[in-house]
Each structure stands twice: as C-alpha cells, then as structure tokens.
N, C-alpha and C positions, 0 to 999 in steps of 0.2 A: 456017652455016659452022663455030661454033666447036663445033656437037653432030657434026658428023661430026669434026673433030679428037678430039672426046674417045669416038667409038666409038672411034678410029681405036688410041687407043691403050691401049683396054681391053682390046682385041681384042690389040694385042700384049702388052702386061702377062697375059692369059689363056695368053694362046702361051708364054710365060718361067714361068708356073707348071708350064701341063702339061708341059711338057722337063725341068724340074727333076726332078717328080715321076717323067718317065720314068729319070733318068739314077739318081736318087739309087734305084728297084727294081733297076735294073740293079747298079749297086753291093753291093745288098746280096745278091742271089741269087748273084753273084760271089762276095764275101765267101765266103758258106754252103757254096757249092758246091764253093770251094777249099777250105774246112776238113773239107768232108766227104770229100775226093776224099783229103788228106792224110790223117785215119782211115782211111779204107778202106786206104792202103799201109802205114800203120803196124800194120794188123791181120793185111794178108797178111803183114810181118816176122816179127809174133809165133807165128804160125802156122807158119812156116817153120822160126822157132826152135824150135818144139815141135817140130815133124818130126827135126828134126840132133839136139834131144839125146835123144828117142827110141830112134834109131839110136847115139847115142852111148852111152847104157843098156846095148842090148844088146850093143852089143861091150866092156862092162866086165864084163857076166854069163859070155862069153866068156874074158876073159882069167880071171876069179875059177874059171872050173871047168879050165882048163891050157892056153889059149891062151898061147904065149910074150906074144903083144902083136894092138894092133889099132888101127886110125888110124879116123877119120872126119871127114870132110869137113862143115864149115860156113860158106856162106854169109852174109857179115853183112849186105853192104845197108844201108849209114851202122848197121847198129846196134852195138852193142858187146859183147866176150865179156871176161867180170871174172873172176877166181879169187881165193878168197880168203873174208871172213863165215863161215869153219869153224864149221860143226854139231858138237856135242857130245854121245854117244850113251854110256850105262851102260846097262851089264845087268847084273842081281842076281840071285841065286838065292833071297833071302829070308832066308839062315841067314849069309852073309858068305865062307861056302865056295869060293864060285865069283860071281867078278866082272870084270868089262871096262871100261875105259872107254880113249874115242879120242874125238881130235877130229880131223875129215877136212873137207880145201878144198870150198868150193861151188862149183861153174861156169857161173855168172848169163849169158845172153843176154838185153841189155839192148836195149826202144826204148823211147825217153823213162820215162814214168811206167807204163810196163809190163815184165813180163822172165820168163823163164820158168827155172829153175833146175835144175840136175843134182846128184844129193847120194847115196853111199851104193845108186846105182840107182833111186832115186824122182827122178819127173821133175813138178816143181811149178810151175805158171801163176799168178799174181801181180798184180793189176792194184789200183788204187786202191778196188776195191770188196771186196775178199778175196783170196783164198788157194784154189786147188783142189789135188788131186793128181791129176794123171792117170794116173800109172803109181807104182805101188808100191816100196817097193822090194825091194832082193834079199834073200831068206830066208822063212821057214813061220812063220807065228804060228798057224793054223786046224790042226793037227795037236797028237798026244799028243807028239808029240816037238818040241820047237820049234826052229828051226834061224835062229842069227843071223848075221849076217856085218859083220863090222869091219873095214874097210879103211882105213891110214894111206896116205894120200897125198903123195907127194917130189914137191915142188914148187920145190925149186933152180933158179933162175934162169928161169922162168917170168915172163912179165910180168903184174905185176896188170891191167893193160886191155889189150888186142887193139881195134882199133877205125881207123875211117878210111875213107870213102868202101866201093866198093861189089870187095871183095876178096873172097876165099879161104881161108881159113886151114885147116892140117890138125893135129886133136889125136888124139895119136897116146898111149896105154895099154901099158906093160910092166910084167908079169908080174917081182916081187923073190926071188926064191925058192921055197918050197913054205908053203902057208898052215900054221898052226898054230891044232889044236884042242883045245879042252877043252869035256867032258862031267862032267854031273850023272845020273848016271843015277835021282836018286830024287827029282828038284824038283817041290813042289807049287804052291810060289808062287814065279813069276819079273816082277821089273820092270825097268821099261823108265825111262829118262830119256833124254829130249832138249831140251837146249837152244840155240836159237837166236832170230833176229831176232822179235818181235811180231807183224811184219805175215803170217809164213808158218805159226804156232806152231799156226795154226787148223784148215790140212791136215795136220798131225799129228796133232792132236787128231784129230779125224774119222776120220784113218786107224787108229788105234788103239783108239780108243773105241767103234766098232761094233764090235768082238765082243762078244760073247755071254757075261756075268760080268767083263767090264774093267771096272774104276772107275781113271779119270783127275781128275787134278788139275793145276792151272797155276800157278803161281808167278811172279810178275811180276816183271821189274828183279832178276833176280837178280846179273848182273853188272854194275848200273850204269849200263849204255850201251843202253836199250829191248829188252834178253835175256831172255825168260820161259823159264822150265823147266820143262815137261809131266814127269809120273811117273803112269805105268800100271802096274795089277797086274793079273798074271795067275794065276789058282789055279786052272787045270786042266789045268796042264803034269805030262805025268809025265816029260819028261828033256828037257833043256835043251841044246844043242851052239850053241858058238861058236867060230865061224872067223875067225881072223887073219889078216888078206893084206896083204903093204905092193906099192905099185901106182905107178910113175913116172908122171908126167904130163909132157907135154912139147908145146909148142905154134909149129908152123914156118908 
C-alpha cells in the first residue's frame, strides 16, 4: 500500500515538473518572440524614416536650384523628429582668399537607439554599431570645378522635438531670396571642415575620404561636448564655387 502511495505521488511530483518545464519554454519563446516582433517594427520605422528624409533631400535640392518652396510628408509612428545638433561646415581655398563657414540644423528621425539624419542634403543612418551615408550630399567634389553648397537654416519657432503616438507631420522648405556665390577661379588646394557629433563623424570621413588624392584627419572633442572635427584636402581642384542659400524650415 504504502509503495503505490509513493508511485502515486512521483507520478505527480513528475507531472509538476514536466508543466513547469512546459510553461517556463513557453515563456521564454514569448519573451523572444515579442522582442523580436518589437525589432522587426522598429526597423520598419527606421526604414520609413530613411524613405521621408530621402524625399525630403530632394525637395531641398529643389528649393536650392529655384523652387519658391516644398513640403514633405513624414510619418512618425511613436517615433520622433528632433531639429537641432547643428553640423558645422568650412571650406578653404588654401591661401585664406576664399572661405565659408555655416553651421546648419540637423533634422534627426528618431526610434529609440536608432535615427536616421538630414543635414546639408546628405541623408545619414545611425545605429549603435556606426554611421552610414546613404545619400550624399548637395554639390560636386569629383569635378575640376568643385561646386559646394552652404545653406543657413531659419529655424524660429520650430520645435526642438515633434513626437507622440502615431501622426502626420508636414515639413515644409522656403526658398530666402537668391543664393550668393563666390568663385576661385585658380584653386589648387581646397579644404573641407566639418564638425559634428562622434557617433556620425565616421560617414563623413568615408564620404570624403574616398576620393582619389584626399587626406583626412579627425580631431576629437574639439568643442568639449563629444564634437570631432574632420579636415580634408583637396589638390586637384582647379576652381572652387560656393553657394549660399538661407532656407526656412517650418514644421505643422
């Protein structure tokens, strides 16, 4: 009697492990599956965001050659659209002749620890493991003639974040007047400086640095706050044109 009592309750003490066992896989492939299902939508965001400031690029390449203005439509999708982390761009001619400097708003579409960036026409993907650029930005570096383009950006009453649930927003581009250029017609060596955040410093480098006779350097912490300063040279330019454009931004 007292050995079937004690199959009796081996047999369930066995039963109470196997359950556990089943509930605690089920848990975890739960777990797994909602973290991965959550990636997977924060990648379609980021992908999205690349798509909107794409389009947003090219309707600033637009407004830069005489479009009065141009809107484009972005989609957040809980994620968020920041202005603001101004890029800091010089260009030299080498002699002190002819120089530029501007520092123009960045326009960050943010999810979480990812965010893909609009700056100057280059359009920059960002993730915790680097820096890419997918789209360059506006003007000729591969040419005798090298042609840059400087746009100040009027960002009055603008809000530093846009953000909140799953809206609409339209960022809309005006055209400030007629651009203003200045040429070199006899530059042999022209540099480039840009400075910005750490984490993005590397898609410039890259973007810069493959040509053909460029030597780039990096300067870390230049302003104290994790701001490195890349400086590229170029000496196969024979004339240099830089264009000034100031460009409203405006976000309903």
């Amino acid at each position: 009697m007292f050995r079937g009592d004690d199959r009796g309750v081996s047999e369930v003490l066995g039963f109470v492990l196997v359950f556990s066992l089943i509930v605690a896989s089920v848990g975890i492939v739960v777990t797994a599956g909602l973290g991965g299902l959550q990636d997977m939508r924060d990648g379609e965001r980021v992908t999205n965001g690349e798509r909107a400031l794409d389009v947003l690029a090219e309707n600033y390449d637009d407004v830069l050659t005489g479009a009065p203005s141009r809107s484009t439509q972005i989609r957040l999708s809980d994620a968020s659209l920041r202005v603001g982390d101004p890029v800091a761009f010089r260009v030299d001619n080498g002699t002190g002749t002819l120089n530029r400097s501007e520092e123009t708003s960045r326009i960050s579409f943010v999810v979480g620890d990812e965010a893909v960036h609009f700056v100057n026409g280059a359009v920059i993907r960002e993730s915790p493991g680097g820096a890419v650029m997918l789209r360059e930005p506006t003007g000729v570096l591969d040419a005798e003639t090298m042609v840059v383009h400087q746009t100040e950006f009027y960002t009055r009453g603008v809000p530093a974040v846009v953000g909140g649930g799953d809206r609409t927003v339209q960022v809309r581009l005006y055209r400030r007047g007629q651009p203003g250029v200045s040429v070199d017609p006899d530059s042999t060596t022209v540099i480039h400086n840009v400075t910005t955040d750490a984490d993005t410093i590397g898609a410039w480098r890259r973007h810069y640095g493959s040509r053909d006779g460029v030597i780039c350097n990096t300067t870390e912490n230049v302003d104290g706050a994790d701001r490195d300063r890349l400086s590229c040279e170029f000496t196969t330019v024979e004339e240099l044109r830089i264009v000034s454009h100031d460009v409203a931004l405006a976000i309903e």
